[in-house]
C-alpha positions as CSV (number, residue, x, y, z in Angstrom):
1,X,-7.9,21.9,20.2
2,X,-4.4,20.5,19.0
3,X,-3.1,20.0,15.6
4,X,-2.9,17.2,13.8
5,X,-1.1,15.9,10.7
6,X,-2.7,13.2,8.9
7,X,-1.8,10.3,6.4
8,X,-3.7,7.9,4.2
9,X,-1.9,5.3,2.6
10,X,-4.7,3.7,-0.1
11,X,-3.0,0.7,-1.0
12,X,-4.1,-2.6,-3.5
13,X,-5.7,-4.4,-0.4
14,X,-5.9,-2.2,2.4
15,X,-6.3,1.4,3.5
16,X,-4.0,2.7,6.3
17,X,-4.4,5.8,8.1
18,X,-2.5,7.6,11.1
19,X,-2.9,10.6,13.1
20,X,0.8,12.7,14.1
21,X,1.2,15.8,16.4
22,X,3.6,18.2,16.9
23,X,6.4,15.6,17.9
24,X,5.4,13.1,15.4
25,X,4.0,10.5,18.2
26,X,0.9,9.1,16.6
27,X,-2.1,9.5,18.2
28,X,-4.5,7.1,16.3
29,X,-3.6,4.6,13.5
30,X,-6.5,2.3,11.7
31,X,-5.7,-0.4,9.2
32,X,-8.7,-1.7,7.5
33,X,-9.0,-4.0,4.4
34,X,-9.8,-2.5,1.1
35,X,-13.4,-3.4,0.0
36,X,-13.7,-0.5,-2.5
37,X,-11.9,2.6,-2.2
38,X,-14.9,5.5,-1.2
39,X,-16.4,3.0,1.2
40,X,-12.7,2.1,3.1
41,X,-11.4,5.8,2.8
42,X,-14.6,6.7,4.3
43,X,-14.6,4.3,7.2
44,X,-10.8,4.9,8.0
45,X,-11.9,9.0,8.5
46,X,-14.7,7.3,10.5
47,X,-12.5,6.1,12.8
48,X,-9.7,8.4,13.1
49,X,-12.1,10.9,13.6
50,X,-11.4,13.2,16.7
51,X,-11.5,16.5,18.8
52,X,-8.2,17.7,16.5
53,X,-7.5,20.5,13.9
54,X,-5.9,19.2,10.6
55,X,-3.4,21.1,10.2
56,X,-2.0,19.1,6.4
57,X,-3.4,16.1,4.7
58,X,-1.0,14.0,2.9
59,X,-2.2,10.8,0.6
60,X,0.2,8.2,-0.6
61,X,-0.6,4.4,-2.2
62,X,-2.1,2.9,-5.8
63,X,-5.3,4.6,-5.3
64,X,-4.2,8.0,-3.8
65,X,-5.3,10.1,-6.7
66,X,-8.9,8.4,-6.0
67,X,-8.8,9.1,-2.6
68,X,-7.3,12.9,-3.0
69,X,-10.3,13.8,-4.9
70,X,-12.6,11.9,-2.2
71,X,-11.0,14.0,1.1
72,X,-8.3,16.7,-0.2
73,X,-4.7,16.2,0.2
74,X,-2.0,18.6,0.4
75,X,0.6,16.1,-0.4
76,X,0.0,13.6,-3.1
77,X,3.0,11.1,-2.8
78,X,4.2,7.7,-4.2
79,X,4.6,4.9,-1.6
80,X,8.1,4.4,-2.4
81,X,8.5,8.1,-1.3
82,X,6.2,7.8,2.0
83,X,8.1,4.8,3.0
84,X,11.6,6.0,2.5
85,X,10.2,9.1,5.0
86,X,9.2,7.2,7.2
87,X,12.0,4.2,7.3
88,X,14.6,7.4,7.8
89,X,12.7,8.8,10.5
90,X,13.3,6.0,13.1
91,X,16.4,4.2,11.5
92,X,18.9,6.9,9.8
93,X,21.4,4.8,9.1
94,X,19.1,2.6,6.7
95,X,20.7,1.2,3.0
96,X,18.1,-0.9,1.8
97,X,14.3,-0.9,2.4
98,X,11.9,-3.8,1.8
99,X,8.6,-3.6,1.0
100,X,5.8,-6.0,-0.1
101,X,2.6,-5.2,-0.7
102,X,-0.5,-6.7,-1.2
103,X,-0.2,-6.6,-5.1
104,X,3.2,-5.2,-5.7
105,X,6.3,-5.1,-4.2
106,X,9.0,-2.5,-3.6
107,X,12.9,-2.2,-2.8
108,X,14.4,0.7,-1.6
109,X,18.4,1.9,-2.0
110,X,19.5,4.2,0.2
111,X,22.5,6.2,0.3
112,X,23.4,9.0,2.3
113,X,20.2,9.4,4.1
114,X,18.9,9.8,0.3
115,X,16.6,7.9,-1.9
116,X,19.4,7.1,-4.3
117,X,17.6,4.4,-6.4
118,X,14.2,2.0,-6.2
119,X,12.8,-0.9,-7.6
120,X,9.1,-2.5,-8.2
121,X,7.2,-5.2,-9.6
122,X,3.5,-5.0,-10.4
123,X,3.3,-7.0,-13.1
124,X,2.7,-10.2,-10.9
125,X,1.4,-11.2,-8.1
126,X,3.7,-14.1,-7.3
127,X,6.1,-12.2,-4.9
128,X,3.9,-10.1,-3.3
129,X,1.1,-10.9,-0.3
130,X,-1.5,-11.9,-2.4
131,X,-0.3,-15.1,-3.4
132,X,0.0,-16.3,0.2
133,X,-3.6,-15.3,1.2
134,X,-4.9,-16.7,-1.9
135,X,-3.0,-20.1,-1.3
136,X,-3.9,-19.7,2.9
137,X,-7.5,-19.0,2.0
138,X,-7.6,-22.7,-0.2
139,X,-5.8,-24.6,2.9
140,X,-8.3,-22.9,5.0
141,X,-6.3,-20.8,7.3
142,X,-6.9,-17.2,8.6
143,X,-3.5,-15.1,6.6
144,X,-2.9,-14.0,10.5
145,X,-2.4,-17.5,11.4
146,X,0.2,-18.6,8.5
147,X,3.4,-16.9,10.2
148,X,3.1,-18.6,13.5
149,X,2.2,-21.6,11.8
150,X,4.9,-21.7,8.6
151,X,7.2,-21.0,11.8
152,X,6.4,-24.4,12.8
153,X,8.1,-26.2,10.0
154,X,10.5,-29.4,10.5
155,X,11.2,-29.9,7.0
156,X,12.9,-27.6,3.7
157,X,10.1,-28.1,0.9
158,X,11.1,-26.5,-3.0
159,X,8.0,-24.9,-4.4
160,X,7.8,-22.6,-7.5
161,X,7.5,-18.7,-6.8
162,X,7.9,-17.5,-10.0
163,X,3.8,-17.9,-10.8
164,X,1.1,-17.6,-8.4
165,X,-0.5,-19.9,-10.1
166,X,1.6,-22.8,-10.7
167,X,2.8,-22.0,-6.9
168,X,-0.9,-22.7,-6.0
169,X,-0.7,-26.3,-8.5
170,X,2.1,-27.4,-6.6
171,X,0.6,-26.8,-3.3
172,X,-2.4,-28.5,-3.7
173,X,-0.3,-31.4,-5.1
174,X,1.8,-31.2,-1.8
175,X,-1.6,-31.5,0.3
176,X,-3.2,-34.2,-1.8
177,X,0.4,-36.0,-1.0
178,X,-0.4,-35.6,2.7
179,X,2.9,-33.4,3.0
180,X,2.8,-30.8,6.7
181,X,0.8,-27.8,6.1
182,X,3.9,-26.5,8.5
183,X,6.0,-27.1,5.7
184,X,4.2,-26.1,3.1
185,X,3.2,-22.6,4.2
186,X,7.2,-21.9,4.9
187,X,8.2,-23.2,1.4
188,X,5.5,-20.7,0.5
189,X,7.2,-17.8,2.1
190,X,10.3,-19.3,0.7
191,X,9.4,-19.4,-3.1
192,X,7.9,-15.9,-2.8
193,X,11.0,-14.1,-1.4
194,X,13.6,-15.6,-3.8
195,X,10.5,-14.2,-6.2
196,X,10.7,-11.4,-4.7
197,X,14.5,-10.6,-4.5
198,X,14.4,-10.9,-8.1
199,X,13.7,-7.0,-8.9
200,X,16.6,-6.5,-6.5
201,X,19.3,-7.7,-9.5
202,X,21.6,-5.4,-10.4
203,X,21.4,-3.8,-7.0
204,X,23.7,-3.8,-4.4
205,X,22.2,-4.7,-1.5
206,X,23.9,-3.2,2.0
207,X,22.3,-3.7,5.5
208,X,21.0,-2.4,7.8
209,X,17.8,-4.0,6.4
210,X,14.5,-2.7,6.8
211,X,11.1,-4.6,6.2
212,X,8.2,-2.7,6.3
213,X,4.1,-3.1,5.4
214,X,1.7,-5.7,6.6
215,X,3.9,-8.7,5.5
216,X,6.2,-8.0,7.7
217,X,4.0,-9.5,10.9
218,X,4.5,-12.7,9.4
219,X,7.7,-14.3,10.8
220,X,8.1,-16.7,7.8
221,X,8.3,-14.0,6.0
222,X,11.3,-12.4,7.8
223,X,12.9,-15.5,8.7
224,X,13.1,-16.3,4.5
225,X,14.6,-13.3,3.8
226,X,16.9,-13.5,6.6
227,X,18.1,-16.7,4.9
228,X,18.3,-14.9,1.8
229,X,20.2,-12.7,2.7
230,X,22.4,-14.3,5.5
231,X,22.1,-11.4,7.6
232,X,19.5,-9.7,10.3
233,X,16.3,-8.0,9.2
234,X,14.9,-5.2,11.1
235,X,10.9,-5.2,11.7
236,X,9.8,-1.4,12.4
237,X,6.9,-1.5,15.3
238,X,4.4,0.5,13.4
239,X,5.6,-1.9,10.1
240,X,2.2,-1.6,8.6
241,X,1.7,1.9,8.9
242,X,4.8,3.1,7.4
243,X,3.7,4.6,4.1
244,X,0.6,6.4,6.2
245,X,3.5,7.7,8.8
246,X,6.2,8.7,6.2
247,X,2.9,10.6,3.7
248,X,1.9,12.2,6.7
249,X,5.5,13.5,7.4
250,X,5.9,14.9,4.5
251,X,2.5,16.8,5.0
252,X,4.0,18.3,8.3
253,X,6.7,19.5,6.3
254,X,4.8,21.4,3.8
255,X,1.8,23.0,6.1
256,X,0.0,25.6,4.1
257,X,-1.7,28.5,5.1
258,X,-5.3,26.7,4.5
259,X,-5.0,22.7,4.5
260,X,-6.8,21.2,1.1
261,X,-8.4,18.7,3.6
262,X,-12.1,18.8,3.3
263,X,-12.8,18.2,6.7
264,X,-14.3,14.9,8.5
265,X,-17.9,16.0,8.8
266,X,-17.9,17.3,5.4
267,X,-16.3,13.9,4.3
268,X,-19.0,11.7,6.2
269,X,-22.3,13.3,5.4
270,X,-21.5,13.9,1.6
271,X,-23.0,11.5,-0.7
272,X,-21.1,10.2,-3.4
273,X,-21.6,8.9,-6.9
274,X,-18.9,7.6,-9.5
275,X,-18.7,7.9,-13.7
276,X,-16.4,7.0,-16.3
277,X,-16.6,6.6,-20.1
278,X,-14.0,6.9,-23.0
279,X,-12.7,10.3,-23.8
280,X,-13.0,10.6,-27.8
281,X,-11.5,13.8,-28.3
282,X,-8.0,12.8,-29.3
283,X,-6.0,9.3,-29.6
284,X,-5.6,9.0,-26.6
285,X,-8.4,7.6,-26.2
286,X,-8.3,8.1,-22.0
287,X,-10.4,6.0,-20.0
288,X,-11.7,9.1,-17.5
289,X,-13.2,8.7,-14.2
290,X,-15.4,11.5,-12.4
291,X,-15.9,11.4,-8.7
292,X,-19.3,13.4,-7.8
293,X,-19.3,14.1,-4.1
294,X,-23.3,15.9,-3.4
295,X,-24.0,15.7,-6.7
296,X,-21.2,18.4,-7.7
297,X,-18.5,17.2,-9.9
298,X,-15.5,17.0,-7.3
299,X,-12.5,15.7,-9.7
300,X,-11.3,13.2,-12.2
301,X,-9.1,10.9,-12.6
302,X,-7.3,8.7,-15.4
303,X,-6.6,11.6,-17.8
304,X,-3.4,10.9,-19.6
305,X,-3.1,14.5,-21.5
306,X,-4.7,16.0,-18.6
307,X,-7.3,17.5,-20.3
308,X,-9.9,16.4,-17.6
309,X,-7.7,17.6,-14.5
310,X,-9.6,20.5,-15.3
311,X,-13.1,19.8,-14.1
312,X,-14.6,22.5,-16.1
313,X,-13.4,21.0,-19.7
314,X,-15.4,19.9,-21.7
315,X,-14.9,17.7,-24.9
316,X,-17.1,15.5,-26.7
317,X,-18.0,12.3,-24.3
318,X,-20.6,9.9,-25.0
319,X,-23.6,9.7,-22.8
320,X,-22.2,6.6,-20.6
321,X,-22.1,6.4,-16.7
322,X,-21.9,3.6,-14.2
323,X,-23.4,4.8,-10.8
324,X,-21.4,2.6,-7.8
């Protein structure tokens, strides 16, 4: 039985997870779309399960402190960390890395084979991938389908970025004024990178560039930034996997004796059942979340004094659950 070194990358809108060996080839990858974090973290181990030995867990992503509780990490990383592994791995000589998310975006500033510096924007959903699905999904197109077609486009066409939401108003304007979906989906791609590039002021941008996560399939997408930037973009291979490859990296580099990971049988058979109610023992006032996994308190989460990091504490709680 061989080792194996695996990641989880529990993003906004999708969970991504990879298998590495020894040599940090990947032996399995699955990307599957976030319909609720146990359920997707569960179904990704589903899948990845195999005849291996994990030998280190690590967990990046918004909802890796969830998911850590759920299967056991060894490494509990931010994505801007995991993805700055991974983009040094297989480009070295990398200055700035780009990455948009589902419902936040990233840029990365590299110097000296170092994270020297990093921006992000989760405040709004205008630059990141939500606000092209949302605006594919009212045109009626499948989000695979809006690269090849924005590629398509014959004609430049202006549309906000700067709001989801009025981006989305103009848009339906444009198709009630019988203007080329073509065109429309690439002035889409357009309006959300120069979004985008906006938490990129006050940074000095160098190439070579690197644009990584799911976003990066679609060609509009690359091709807009490209214009941005007046120079070449490169697309990694395993773009939407990055954060999954880079967590699970730094896993491999920090193998302990005994692996946290609870183990895939353990992790499929378990039941599960989720509570949260409103600390009340200090100002704080923390909004706490307890994962039960068989009926046995197995963490929590959302503790801002970190008074409930310790599953033992106790503390006056009202009598309020939610069972999911």
């Amino acid at each position: 039985m061989r080792n194996a070194y695996l990641g989880i990358d529990a993003g906004s809108t999708s969970v991504k997870g990879v298998l590495l060996d020894d040599e940090k080839e990947i032996i399995d990858s699955v990307y599957l779309k976030n319909k609720g974090i146990i359920e997707s973290a569960i179904e990704c181990l589903g899948k990845l399960e195999n005849k291996i030995e994990i030998a280190a867990c690590g967990i990046t992503g918004s909802g890796r402190n969830f998911t850590n509780v759920l299967i056991g990490g060894d490494v509990v990383k931010t994505e801007v960390l995991a993805h700055s592994i991974a983009a040094l791995e297989y480009y070295p000589q990398v200055r700035t890395i780009f990455e948009i998310g589902g419902e936040d975006c990233k840029m990365m500033i590299i110097e000296d084979a170092v994270l020297n510096n990093f921006n992000m924007n989760n405040i709004c959903a205008g630059g990141t991938g939500a606000m092209i699905e949302t605006i594919a999904s009212r045109m009626g197109i499948q989000i695979e389908d809006v690269g090849e077609l924005a590629f398509q486009s014959k004609n430049q066409l202006e549309l906000p970025g700067k709001c989801g939401i009025f981006c989305q108003s103009a848009v339906v304007n444009k198709l009630n004024t019988g203007v080329n979906k073509s065109d429309i989906l690439m002035g889409v791609c357009r309006a959300l990178i120069r979004n985008y590039l906006t938490i990129c002021k006050g940074s000095k941008l160098k190439p070579p560039y690197i644009f990584q996560g799911a976003t990066a399939k679609n060609k509009a997408l690359v091709r807009a930034l490209e214009e941005e930037l007046s120079h070449p973009v490169i697309v990694p291979e395993q773009c939407a996997f990055m954060g999954a490859i880079g967590i699970a990296m730094m896993a491999m580099e920090e193998v302990p004796e005994k692996t946290k990971f609870k183990g895939f049988d353990a992790i499929l058979s378990a039941s599960y059942d989720v509570r949260h109610f409103q600390c009340v023992d200090c100002e704080n006032r923390c909004e706490v979340v307890q994962i039960y996994q068989n009926n046995e308190l197995a963490g929590c989460i959302g503790s801002r004094c970190f008074k409930w990091d310790n599953i033992n504490f106790s503390c006056q709680k009202p009598q309020i659950s939610l069972r999911l």
